[in-house]
Each structure stands twice: as C-alpha cells, then as structure tokens.
C-alpha positions as a Markdown table, in Angstrom:
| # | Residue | x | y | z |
|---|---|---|---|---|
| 1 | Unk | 37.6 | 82.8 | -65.7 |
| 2 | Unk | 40.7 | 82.6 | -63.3 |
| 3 | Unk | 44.5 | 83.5 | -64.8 |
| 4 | Unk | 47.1 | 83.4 | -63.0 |
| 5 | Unk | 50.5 | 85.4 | -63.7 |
| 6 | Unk | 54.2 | 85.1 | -62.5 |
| 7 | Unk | 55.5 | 89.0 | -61.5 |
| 8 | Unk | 59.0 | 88.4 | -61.2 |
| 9 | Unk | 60.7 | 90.5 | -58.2 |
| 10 | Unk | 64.1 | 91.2 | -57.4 |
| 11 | Unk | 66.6 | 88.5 | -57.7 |
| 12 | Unk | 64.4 | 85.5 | -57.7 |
| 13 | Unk | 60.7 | 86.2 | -55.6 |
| 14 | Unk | 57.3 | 85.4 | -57.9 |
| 15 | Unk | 54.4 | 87.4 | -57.2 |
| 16 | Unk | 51.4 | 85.4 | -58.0 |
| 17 | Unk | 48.9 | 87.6 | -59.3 |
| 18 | Unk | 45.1 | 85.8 | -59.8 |
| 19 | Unk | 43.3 | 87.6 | -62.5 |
| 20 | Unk | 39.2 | 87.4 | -62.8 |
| 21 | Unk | 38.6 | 88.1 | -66.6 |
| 22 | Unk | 35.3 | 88.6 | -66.0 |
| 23 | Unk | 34.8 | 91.1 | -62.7 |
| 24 | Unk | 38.6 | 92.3 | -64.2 |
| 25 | Unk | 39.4 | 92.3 | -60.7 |
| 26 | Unk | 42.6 | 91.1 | -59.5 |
| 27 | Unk | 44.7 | 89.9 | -56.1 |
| 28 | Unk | 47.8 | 89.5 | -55.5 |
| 29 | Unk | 50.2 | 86.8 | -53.2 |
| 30 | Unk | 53.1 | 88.2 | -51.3 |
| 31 | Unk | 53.7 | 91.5 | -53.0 |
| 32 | Unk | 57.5 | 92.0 | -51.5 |
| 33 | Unk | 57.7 | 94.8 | -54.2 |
| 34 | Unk | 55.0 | 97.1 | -55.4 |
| 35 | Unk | 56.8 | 97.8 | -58.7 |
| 36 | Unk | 56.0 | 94.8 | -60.6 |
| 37 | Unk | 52.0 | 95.0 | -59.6 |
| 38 | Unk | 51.4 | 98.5 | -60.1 |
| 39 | Unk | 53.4 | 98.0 | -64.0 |
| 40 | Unk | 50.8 | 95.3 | -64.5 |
| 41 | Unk | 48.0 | 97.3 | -63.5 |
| 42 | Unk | 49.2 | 100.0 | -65.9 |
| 43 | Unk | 49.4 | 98.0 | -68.7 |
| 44 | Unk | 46.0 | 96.3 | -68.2 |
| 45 | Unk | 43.9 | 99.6 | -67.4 |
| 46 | Unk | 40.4 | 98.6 | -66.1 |
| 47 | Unk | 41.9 | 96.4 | -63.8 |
| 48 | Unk | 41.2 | 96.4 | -60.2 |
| 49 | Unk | 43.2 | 94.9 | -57.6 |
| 50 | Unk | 41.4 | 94.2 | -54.6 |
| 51 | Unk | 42.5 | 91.6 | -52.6 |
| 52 | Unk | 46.3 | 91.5 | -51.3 |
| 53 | Unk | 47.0 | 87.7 | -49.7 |
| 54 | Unk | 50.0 | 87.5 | -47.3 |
| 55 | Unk | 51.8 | 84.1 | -46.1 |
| 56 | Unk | 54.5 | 85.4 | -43.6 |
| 57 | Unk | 56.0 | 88.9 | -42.8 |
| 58 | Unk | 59.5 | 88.1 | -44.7 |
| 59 | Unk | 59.9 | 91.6 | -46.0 |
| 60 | Unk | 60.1 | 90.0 | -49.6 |
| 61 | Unk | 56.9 | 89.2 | -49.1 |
| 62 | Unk | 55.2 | 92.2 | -47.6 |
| 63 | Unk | 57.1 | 95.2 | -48.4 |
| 64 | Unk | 54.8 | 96.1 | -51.4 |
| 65 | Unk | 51.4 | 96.1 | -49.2 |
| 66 | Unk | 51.8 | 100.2 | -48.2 |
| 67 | Unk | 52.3 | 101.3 | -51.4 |
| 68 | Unk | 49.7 | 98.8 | -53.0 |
| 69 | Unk | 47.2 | 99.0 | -50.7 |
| 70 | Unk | 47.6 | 103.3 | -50.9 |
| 71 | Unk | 47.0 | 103.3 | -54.5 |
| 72 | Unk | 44.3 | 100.7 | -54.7 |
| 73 | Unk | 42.8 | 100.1 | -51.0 |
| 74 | Unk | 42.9 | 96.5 | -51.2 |
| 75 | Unk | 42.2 | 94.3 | -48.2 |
| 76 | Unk | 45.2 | 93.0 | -46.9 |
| 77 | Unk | 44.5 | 89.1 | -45.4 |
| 78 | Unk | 47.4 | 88.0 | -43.5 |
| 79 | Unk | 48.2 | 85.3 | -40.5 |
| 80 | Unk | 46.5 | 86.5 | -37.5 |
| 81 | Unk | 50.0 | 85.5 | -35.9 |
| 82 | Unk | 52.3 | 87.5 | -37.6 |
| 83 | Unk | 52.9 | 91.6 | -38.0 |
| 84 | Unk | 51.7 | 92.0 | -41.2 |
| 85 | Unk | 51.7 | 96.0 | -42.3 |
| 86 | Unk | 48.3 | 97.5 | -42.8 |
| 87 | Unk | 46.6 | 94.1 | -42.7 |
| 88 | Unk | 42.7 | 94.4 | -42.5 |
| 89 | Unk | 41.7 | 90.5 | -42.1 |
| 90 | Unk | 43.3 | 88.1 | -39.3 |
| 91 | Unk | 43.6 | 84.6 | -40.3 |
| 92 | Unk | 43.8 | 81.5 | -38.6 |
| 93 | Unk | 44.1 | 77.7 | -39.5 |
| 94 | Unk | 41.2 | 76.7 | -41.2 |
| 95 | Unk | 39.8 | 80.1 | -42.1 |
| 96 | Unk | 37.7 | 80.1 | -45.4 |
| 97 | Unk | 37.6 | 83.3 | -47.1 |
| 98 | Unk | 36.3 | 84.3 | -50.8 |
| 99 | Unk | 38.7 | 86.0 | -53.2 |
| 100 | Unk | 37.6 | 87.0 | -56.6 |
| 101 | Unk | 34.9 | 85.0 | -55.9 |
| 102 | Unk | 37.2 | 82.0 | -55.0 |
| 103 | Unk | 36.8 | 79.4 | -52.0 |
| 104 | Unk | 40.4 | 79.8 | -50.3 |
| 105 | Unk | 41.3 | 77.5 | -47.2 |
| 106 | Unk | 43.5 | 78.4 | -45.0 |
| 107 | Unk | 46.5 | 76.3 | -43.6 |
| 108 | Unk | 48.7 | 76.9 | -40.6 |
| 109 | Unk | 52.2 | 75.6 | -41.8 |
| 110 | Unk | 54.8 | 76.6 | -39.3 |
| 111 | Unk | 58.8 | 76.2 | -39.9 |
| 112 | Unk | 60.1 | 79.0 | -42.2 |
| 113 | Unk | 58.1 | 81.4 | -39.6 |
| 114 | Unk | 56.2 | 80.6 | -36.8 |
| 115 | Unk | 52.9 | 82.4 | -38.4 |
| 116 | Unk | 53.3 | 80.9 | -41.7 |
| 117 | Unk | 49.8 | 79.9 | -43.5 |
| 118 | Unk | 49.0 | 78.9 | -47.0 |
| 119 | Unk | 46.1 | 79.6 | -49.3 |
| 120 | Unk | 44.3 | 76.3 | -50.7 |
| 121 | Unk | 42.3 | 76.9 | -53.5 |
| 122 | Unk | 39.5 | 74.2 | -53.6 |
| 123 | Unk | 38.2 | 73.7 | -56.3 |
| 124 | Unk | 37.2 | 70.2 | -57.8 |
| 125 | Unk | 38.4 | 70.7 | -61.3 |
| 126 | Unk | 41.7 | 72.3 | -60.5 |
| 127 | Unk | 43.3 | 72.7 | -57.3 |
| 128 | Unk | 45.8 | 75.2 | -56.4 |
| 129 | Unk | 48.1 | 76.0 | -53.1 |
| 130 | Unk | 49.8 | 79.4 | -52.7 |
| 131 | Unk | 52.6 | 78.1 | -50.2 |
| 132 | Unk | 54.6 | 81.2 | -49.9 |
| 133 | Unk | 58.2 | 79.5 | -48.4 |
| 134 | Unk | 56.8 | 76.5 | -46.8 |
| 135 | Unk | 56.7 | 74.3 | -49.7 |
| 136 | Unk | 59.0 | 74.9 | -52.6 |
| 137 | Unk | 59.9 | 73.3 | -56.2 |
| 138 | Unk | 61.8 | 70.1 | -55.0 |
| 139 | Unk | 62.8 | 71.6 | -51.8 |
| 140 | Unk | 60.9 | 73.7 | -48.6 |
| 141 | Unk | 62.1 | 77.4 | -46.8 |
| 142 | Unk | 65.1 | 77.5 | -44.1 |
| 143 | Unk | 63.9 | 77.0 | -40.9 |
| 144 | Unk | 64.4 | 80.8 | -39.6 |
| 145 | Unk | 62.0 | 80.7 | -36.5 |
| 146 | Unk | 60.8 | 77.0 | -36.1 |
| 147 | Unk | 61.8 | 73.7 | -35.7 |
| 148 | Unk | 62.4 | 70.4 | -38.3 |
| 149 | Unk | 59.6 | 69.1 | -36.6 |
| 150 | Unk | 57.1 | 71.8 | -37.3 |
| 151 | Unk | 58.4 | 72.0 | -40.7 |
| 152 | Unk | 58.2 | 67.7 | -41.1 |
| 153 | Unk | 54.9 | 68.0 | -40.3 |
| 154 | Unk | 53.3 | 71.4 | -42.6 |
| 155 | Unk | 54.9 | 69.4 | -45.4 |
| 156 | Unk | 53.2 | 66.6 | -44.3 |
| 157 | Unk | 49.9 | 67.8 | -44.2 |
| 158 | Unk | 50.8 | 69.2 | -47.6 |
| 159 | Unk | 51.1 | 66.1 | -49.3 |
| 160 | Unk | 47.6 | 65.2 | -47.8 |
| 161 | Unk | 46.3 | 67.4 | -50.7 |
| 162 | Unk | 45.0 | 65.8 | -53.9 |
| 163 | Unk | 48.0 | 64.9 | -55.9 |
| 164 | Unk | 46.5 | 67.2 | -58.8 |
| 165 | Unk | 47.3 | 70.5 | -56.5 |
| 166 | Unk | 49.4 | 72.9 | -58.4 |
| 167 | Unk | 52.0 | 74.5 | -56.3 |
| 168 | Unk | 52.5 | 77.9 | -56.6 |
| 169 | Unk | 55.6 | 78.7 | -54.3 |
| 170 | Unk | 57.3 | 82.1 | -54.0 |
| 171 | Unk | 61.1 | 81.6 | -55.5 |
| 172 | Unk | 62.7 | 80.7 | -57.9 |
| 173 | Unk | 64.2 | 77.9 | -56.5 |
| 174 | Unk | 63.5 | 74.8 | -58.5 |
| 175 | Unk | 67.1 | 74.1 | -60.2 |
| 176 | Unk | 69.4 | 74.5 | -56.8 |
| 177 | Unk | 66.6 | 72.2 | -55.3 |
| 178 | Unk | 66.9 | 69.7 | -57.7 |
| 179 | Unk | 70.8 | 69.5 | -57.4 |
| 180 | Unk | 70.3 | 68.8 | -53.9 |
| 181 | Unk | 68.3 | 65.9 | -54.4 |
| 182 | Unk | 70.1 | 64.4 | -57.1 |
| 183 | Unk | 72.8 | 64.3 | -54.4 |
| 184 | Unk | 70.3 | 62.7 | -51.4 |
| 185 | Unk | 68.8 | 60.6 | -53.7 |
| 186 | Unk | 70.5 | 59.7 | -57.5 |
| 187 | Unk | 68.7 | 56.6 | -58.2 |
| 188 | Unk | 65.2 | 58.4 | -58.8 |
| 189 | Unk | 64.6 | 58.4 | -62.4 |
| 190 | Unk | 62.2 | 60.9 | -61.4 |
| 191 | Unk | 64.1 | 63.9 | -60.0 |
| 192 | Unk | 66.9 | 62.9 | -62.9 |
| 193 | Unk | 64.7 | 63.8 | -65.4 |
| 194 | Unk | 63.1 | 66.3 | -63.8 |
| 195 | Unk | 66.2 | 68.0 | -62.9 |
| 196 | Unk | 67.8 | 67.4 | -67.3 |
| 197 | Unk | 63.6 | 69.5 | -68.0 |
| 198 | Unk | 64.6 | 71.8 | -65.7 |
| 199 | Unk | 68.3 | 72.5 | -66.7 |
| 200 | Unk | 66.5 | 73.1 | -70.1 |
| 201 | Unk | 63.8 | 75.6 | -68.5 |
| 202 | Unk | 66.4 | 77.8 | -66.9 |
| 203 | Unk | 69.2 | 78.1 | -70.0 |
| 204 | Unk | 66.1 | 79.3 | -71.8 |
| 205 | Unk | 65.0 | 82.1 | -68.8 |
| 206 | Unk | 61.5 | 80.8 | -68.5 |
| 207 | Unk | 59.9 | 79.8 | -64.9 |
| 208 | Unk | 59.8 | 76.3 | -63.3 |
| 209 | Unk | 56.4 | 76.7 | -61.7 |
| 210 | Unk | 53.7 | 76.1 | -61.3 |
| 211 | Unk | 54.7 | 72.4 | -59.5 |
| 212 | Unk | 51.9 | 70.2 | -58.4 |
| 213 | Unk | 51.7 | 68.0 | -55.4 |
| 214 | Unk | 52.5 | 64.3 | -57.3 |
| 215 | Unk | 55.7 | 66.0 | -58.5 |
| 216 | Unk | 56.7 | 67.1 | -55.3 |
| 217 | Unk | 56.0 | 63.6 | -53.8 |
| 218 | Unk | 58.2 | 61.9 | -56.4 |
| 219 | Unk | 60.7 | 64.3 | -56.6 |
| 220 | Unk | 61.2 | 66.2 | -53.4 |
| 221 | Unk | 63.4 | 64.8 | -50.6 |
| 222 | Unk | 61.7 | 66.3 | -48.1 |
| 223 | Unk | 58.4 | 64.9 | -48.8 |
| 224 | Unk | 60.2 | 61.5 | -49.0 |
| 225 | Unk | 62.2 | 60.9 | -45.6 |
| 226 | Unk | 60.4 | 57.8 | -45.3 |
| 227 | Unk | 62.9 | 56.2 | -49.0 |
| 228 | Unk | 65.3 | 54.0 | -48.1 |
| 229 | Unk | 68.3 | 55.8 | -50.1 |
| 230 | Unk | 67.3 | 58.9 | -48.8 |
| 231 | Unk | 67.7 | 57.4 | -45.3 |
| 232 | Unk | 70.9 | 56.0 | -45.7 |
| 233 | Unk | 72.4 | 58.8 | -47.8 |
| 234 | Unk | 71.1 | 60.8 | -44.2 |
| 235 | Unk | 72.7 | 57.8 | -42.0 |
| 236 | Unk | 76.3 | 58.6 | -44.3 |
| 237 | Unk | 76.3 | 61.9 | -43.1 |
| 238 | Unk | 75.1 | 61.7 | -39.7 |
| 239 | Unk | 76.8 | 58.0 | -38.5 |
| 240 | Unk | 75.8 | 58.6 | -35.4 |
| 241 | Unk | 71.4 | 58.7 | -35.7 |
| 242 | Unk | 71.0 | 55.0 | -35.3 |
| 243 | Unk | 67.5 | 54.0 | -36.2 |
| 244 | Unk | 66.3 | 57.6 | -37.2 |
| 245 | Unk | 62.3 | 57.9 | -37.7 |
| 246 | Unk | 61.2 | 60.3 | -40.7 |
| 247 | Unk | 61.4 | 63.6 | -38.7 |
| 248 | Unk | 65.0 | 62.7 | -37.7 |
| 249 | Unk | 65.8 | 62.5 | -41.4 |
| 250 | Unk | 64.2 | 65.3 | -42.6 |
| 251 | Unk | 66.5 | 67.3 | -39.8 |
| 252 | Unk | 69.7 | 66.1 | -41.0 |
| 253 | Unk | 68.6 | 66.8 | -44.7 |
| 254 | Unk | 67.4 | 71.1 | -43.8 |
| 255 | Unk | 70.9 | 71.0 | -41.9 |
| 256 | Unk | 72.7 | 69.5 | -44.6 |
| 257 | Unk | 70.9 | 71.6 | -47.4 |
| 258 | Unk | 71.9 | 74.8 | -45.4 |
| 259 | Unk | 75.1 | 74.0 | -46.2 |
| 260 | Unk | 74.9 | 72.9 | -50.3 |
C-alpha cells in the first residue's frame, strides 16, 4: 500500500516522500535538504529508502542527494539534461521507470529550467504527478532559463492528464497564488472559494496540497489564458497586445506575477 508524506524543508520546499508499507521501502522527490529524510528514517527504523527522484537541479531540490544517497545508496533518477549530483539513471521524455514497484512516466516540461521533467504516476484508480516547479497550487515556477512559450505549453500538456490527477508540487505556494488570481480573474466563484478554504488552511499551519488537475483547471490562471476576463484583465495591463492568442496571455500574466 502507497503513502505519501509532506517533509517540510526550509522556508516553504515539500519533500514528497512515497512510502511502500509493505516492502517498507521508501523514495523520495527533490530532497533539497537531507535533514528532514534522514529524521524520518530514524523515526521509522526498518525503513529503507531506495529510490531518490529529481525534477531540476535547483539546489532546493538536489542539495540533500550526497548526503542521502551516502547513508542509504539510493539510485538517484534525474533529467538526462540537467547536472544532477551523483545521479545514477538519465531520463528522458517519455521514460517509464518502476519505483517501489510503481509505473512512473516521465514528462519533459521545460520553462522553470530547461531540463525540467515530471513524474506521472499511472495508475487507474488514482493518479498522481510529482511536478517539481513546473506546475504549482493555482500558479507555475518563474521562468529562470526558458521561455512563456515553453512554459504555455508543459502546462498545457499537463492539463491533458485525467482531471482526477493529484498534484504534488514542491512549495508551499498555494495562498500567494491564489491572491494573484483573485486579482486576474475575481468573477470565478471557484478560485474565491478556494482562496476563503485556503485562507483557513494556512491560519491553522496545515498544507494546501496535494491539488489535482480539475482544481488547477478551474482555478489556476495559467491553465486558463484562453477565459475571457482573464484576457482582458491581461489586455488592461498590456494595451498595446491587440488580438493576443493564449501564449501571448500567459506572457503578460508570468511577467505580471513577477512583480505581485
């Protein structure tokens, strides 16, 4: 049977850590710190983590794999793209790989970095993506090495997954997100109310996530350049797009959310 667990890591990361109760094996997601894993391993001795999965080589992300991987040899899986430390398996888009005995996809999603992939969990019953910073809680990474088009278009092949998808995303982003799209777009009833649950959420400490995909495509502005107010709250702001297309929308709304 498959858990998974938030590890919380310095001011806002998540490290998703998939739990097998029956092989009481365990992997790991984008282990930026090795702190939080190795605690958890103490506290559940028996344990065995032996898989470490890697989405980009943001230090956040990556910074726990020498430590980790010297205390427990993991394999390291990481995008064949990228310099990910002490990595052991390449990937490419549309690699399959079993973890813990799960099928895992993998998906080239460039924008945040150019090597970017997430992990697509498969299963018929209850699907899961591990999105690292491509796909966040009402909102998607900075672009710090590619363009609003490459980004446009990994979130758009995201939303091709089955709406029933929970989105596991690395930060703890969810609230500031959902300010921000109150602001593109008030008139969703939607994102309102998701924003007054997630007020609630945060005031008490506890997590946002897991997200799925339907949420993100009814409340996240960046899966919805094609809405009418979120077009013209884009054409306010930028007078001077004329006719913009979805990808010329979703540019003005990173640019303007880099500066919210």
């Amino acid at each position: 049977m498959l858990q998974i667990e938030a590890l919380p890591a310095f001011s806002d990361n998540y490290i998703w850590l998939l739990a097998d109760t029956g092989s009481r094996r365990c992997a790991v997601v984008d282990p930026g710190d090795a702190a939080p894993v190795m605690a958890w391993l103490e506290l559940n001795r028996g344990w065995r983590l032996s898989d470490i999965l890697i989405t980009h080589h943001h230090h956040d992300h990556v910074g726990g794999v020498p430590a980790l991987k010297a205390h427990c040899g993991a394999r390291v899986h990481g995008p064949a793209h990228e310099d990910i430390p002490q990595r052991d398996h390449a990937l490419d888009d549309g690699a399959r790989l079993q973890v813990l005995g799960l099928p895992l996809r993998v998906l080239a999603v460039p924008g945040h970095t150019l090597g970017h992939i997430a992990y697509f969990l498969d299963d018929p019953e209850q699907p899961r993506l591990f999105s690292g910073d491509t796909l966040f809680a009402a909102g998607c990474g900075r672009l710090f090495e590619g363009t609003p088009e490459q980004m446009f278009h990994s979130l758009s092949r995201l939303a091709t997954l089955p709406e029933r998808t929970l989105v596991y995303c690395a930060h703890e982003y969810t609230l500031g997100n959902l300010r921000f799209a109150h602001a593109v777009e008030p008139g969703n009833d939607d994102t309102n109310h998701r924003l007054e649950q997630v007020i609630r959420l945060r005031e008490q400490g506890r997590i946002t996530l897991p997200s799925s995909i339907a949420l993100e495509k009814a409340t996240n502005p960046f899966l919805r350049t094609g809405e009418a107010e979120i077009r013209q709250a884009c054409l306010q702001r930028n007078p001077l797009l004329g006719n913009p297309g979805p990808e010329q929308v979703f540019a003005v709304l990173r640019a303007w959310k880099d500066g919210f």
